[in-house]
N, C-alpha and C positions, 0 to 999 in steps of 0.2 A: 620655409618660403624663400624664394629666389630673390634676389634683391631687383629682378624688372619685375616681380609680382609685388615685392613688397614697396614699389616706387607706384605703380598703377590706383595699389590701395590708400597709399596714402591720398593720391591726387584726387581718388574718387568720393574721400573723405572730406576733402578742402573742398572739394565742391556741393557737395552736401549742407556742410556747413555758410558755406555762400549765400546756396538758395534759402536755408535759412534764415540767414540774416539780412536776405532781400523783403523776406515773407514777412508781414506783420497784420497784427488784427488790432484795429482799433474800436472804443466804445464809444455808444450814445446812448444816453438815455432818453428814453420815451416819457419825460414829463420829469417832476423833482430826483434829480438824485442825493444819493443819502445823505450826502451832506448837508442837502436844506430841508430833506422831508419834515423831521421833526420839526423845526421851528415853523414851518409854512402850515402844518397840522395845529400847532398851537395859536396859527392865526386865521383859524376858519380859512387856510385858501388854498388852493390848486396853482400849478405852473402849466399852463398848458403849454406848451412850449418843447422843444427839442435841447439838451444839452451835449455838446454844444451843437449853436444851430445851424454851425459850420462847417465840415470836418473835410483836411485834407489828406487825402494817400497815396500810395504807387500804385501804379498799374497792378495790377497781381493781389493786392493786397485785398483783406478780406473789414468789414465791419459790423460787429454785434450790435444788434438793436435789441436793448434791454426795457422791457416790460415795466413802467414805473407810473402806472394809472392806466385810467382807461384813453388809452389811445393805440391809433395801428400807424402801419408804416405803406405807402400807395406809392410806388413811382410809377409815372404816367410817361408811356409813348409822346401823348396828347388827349385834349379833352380834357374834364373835369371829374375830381374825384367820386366814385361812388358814394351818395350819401348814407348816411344812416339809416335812414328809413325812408323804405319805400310803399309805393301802392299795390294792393293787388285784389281781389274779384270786391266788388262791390259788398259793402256793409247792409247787414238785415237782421233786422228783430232785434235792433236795440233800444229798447225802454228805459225812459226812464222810473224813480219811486213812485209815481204815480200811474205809472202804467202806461203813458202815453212815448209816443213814438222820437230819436232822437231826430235832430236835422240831418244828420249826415247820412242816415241809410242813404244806402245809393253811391255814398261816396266809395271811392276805394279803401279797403281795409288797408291802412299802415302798420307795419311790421320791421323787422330788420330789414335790409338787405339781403339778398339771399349770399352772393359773394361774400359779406363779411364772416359768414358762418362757415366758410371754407379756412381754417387756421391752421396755417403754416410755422405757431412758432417751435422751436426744437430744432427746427432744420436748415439747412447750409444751402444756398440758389448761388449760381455764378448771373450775373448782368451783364450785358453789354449796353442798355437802352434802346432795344429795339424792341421791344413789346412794354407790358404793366407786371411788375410784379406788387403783389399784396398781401398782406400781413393774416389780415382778418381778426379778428374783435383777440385779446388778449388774456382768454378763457387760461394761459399757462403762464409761468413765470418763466420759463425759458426764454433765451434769449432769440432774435431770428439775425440769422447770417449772412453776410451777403458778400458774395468774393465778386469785384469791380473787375471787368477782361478790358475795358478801353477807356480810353482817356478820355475827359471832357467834364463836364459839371451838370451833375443829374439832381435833380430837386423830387422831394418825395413830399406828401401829404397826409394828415390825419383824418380819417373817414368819420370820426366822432366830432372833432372841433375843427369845423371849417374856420380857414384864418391861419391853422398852424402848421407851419413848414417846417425844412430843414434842405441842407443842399449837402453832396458828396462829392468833392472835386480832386479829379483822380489826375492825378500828372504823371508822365515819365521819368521825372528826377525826383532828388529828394524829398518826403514830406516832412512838417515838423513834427521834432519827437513828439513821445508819450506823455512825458512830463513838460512839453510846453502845451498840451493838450488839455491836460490838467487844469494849467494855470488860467486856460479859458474859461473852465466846467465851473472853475472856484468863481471866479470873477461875476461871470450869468448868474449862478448860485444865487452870491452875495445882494446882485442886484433883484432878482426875486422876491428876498427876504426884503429887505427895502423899501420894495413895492408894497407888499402887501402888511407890511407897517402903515402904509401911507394911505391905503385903502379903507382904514377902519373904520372911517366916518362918512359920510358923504354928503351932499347939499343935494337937497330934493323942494321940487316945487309944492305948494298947497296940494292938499288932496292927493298925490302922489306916493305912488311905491317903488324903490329902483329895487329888483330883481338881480342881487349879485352886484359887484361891484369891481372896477377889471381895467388893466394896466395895459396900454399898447404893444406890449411886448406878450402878453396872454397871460397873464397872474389873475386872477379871478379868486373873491373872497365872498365864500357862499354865504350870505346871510341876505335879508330884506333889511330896507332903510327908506324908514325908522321902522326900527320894530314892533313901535305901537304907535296910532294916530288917534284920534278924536272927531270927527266929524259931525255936520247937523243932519237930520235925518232928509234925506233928497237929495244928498252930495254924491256927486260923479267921482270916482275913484279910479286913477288913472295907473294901471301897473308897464313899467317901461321895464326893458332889457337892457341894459348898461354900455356905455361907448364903444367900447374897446370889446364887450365881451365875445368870446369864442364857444362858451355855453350856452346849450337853454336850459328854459327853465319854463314853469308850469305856476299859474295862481289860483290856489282851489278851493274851496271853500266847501263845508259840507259836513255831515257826521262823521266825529272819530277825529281821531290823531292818529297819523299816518305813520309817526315816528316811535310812537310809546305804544301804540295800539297799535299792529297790522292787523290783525283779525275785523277792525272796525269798517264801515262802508271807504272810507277814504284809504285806510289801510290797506283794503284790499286792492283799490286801483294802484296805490304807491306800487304795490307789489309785483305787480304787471306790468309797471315800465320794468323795475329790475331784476324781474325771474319772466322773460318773456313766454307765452303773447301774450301782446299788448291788449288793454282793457280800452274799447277805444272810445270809452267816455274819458280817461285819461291823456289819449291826445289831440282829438278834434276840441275844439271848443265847444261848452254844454250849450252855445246856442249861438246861430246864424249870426256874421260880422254884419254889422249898421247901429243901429241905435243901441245905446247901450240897453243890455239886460236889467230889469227890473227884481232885485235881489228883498228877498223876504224867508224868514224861516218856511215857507212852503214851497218856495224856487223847486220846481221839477218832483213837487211830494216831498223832501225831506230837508229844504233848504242848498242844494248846490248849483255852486257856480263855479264854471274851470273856466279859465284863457284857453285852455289847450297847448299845447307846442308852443313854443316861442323862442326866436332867436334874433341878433345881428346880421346874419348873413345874406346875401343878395344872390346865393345860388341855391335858397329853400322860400319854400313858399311861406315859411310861417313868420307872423306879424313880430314887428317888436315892440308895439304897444296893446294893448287887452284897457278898454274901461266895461264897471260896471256901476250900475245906479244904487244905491242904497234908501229902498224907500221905506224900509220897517227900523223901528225900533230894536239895539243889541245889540251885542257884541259876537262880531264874526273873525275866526282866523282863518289865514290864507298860507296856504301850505304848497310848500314847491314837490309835484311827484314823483320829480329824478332826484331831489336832495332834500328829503321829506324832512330834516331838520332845521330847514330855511324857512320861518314862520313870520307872518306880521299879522299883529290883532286888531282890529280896528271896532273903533266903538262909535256907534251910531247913535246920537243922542236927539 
């Protein structure tokens, strides 16, 4: 080799290694990362949340969105994120154990989304912010890619738990390192686990069930509280959604345990929010919003009663309080059909 070719190769080497060492991929997790999964599992809770829920890069540079729950990744032009479920041809022929007809025929059948069912993760998208890109529901563990081409701060959303962000702010100069990146992931971590220490217990009104229990920052500790109550037979039973939460949740009542039985009448609906389609006595409420429901082991032929859907959020239509009346005699549990081991037993005396 000539020494102008072996001068050219070299230079073409140095710059190689340049772009290189301009290029960088950074990560986020989609909900706990490993560092706190375990402990946040050992405490009945969820992070719904982004780690970190801040992240900055260079221009050029690329960010994995790593799969850590059920959550997706939405950046938005504008507008409001796709929900989880939506409407579509009107509901019919749905009976209840008695034979008789529910209230919601007529209503639109809820379902997913159909967009979330479009999953992109495995694969690598370049952004600029001039359209939506979307994740779709996190049927893979793969991570989804995303190589940033202009600068500015783009904010992305969770199509599962309305509430939970994160933002991408892409500069021209420096970003901080990897390992001061870390030292945010640990930190959020840290405070997660914290939370959801803090959440074990909660203070609940008379007559009262709180549905999960849930930290400003989106920690959410799937259980009812209290998990068993006592009441006089004629008592209004009031199931709420939790302050903060970013989850819903369902209070259901009826034959079967959803959680040790799927096969059972409840079991089977549990199992239709999470191997979809939706069973849509599992998400409409088993009976018309106004006075409360009149709750007896013959409620609907076999004793049920659902909430239906329920959440926090002000861009879904579902309630975040559900009452129902207890006018019989016994003991009834109340079973959540997205997190069917979320139970509270309540005794009618």
């Amino acid at each position: 080799m000539s020494p102008r070719s072996a001068a050219f190769a070299a230079l073409a080497a140095v710059l190689v290694l340049a772009a290189s060492a301009q290029a960088a991929t950074k990560t986020v997790y989609m909900g706990a990362p490993p560092s706190a999964a375990k402990a946040l599992g050992n405490l009945r809770a969820e992070a719904n949340e982004y780690f970190p829920s801040r992240i900055t890069v260079r221009r050029g540079d690329k960010v994995r969105f790593v799969p850590a729950g059920l959550h997706t990744v939405d950046f938005l032009k504008g507008g409001t994120p796709v929900p989880l479920v939506s409407g579509g041809a009107p509901v019919s022929g749905a009976r209840d154990a008695a034979g008789l007809p529910f209230w919601f025929n007529g209503q639109p059948e809820l379902q997913l989304s159909p967009s979330l069912l479009n999953i992109v993760f495995g694969k690598t998208f370049s952004y600029n912010g001039s359209g939506e890109l979307q994740s779709g529901l996190p049927v893979d563990t793969k991570p989804l890619t995303v190589k940033f081409l202009k600068t500015g701060v783009f904010t992305y959303f969770c199509n599962v738990h309305p509430g939970m962000s994160g933002t991408v702010n892409v500069i021209g100069g420096k970003p901080p390192s990897t390992k001061a990146d870390a030292k945010v992931v640990k930190k959020q971590a840290k405070q997660a686990v914290k939370d959801a220490r803090d959440l074990q217990h909660a203070l609940v009104a008379k007559n009262q069930v709180l549905l999960g229990n849930s930290s400003r920052s989106g920690v959410e500790v799937l259980a009812m509280y209290p998990g068993q109550i006592t009441v006089p037979v004629g008592s209004t039973v009031t199931f709420s959604i939790s302050r903060w939460s970013r989850a819903a949740h369902t209070a259901t009542t009826g034959p079967g345990d959803p959680f040790n039985d799927p096969g059972s009448f409840l079991g089977k609906i549990s199992s239709s929010i999470t191997s979809p389609p939706f069973d849509q006595a599992g998400v409409y409420p088993s009976d018309p919003r106004g006075a409360p429901a009149l709750l007896t082991p013959n409620l609907h032929g076999n004793g049920f009663w659902s909430s239906g859907f329920m959440d926090r959020a002000n861009s879904t239509p579902q309630p975040k309080t559900q009452q129902v009346k207890i006018v019989a005699p016994g003991t009834y549990a109340f079973y959540c059909m997205l997190h069917p081991f979320m139970r509270v037993v309540v005794n009618a005396q």
